[in-house]
C-alpha positions as CSV (number, residue, x, y, z in Angstrom):
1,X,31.2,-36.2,15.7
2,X,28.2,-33.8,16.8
3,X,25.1,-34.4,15.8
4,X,24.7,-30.9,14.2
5,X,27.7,-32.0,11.5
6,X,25.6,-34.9,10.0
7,X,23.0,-35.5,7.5
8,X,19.9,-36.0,8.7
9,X,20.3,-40.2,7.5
10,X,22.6,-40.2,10.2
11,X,20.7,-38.9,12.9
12,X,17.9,-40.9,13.3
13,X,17.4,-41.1,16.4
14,X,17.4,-37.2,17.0
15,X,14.3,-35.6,17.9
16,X,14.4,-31.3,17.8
17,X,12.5,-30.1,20.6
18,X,10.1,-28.7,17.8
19,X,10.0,-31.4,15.4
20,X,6.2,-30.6,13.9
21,X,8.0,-27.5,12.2
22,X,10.9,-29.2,11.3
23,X,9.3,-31.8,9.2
24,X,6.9,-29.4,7.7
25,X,9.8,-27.9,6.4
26,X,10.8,-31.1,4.4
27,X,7.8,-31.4,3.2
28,X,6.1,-30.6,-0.5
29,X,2.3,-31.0,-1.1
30,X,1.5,-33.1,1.4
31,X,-1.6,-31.4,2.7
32,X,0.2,-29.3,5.7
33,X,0.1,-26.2,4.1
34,X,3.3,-24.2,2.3
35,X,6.8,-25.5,3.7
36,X,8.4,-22.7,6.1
37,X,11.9,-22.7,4.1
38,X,11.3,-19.7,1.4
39,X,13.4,-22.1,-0.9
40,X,11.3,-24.8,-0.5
41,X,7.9,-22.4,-1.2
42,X,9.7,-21.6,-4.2
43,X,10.1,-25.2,-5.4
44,X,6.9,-25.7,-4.6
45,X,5.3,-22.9,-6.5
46,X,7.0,-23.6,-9.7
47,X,6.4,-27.5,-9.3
48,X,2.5,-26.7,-9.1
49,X,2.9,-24.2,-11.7
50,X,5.2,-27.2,-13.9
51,X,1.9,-29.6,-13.0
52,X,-1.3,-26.5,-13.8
53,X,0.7,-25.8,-17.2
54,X,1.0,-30.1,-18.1
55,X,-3.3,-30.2,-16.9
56,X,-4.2,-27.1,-18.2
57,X,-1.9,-27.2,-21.6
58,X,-0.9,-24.3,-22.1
59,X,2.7,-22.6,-20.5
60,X,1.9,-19.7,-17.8
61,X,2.8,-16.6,-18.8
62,X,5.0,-14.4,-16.4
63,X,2.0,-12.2,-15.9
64,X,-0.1,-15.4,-15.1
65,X,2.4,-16.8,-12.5
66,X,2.4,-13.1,-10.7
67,X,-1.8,-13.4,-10.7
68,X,-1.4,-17.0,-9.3
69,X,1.1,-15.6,-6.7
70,X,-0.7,-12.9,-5.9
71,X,-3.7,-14.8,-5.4
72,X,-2.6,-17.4,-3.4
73,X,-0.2,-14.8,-0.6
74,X,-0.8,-15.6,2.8
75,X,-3.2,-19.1,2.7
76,X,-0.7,-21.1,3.6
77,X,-1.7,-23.6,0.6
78,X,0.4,-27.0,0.2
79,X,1.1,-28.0,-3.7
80,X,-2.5,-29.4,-4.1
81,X,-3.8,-26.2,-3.2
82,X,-2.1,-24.0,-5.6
83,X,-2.3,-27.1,-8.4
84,X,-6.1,-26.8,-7.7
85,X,-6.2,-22.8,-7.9
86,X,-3.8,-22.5,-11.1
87,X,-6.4,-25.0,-13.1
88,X,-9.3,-23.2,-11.8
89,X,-8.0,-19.9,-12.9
90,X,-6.4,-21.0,-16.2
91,X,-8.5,-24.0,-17.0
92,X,-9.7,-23.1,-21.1
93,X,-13.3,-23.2,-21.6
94,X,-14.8,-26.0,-23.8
């Protein structure tokens, strides 16, 4: 069987010729910025929104997920990043 037919348990010993972008497309919050897959940026938006919402206590709005979006566009931030912005900019004052 070709490699290209398995899961990726089975190829182990397979190295892409790019393998830095490959992995970083696996990858959620693990400091190396958003993952490439548009799926994967997704899950990883609405986990850091899951985690701001359980830290902040309260449940984002719609309109407050948009801001968040809008506000973090194009800085390539892993789920720390956008955790860290969502509390700043929702955080309640005392």
């Amino acid at each position: 069987m070709d490699w290209a037919f398995r899961d990726d348990d089975e190829n182990e010993g397979y190295r892409p010729r790019n393998r830095s972008k490959l992995e970083k497309s696996k990858r959620l919050g693990d400091g190396e910025g958003s993952p490439g897959n548009n799926r994967k940026q997704n899950k990883q938006f609405d986990q850091a929104c899951e985690a701001i919402e359980d830290e902040v206590g309260i449940d984002l709005s719609d309109d407050q997920k948009q801001r968040l979006h809008r506000d973090i566009s194009g800085e390539n931030l892993d789920f720390n990043g956008i955790r860290d912005r969502g509390i700043d900019m929702f955080r309640q004052p005392l």
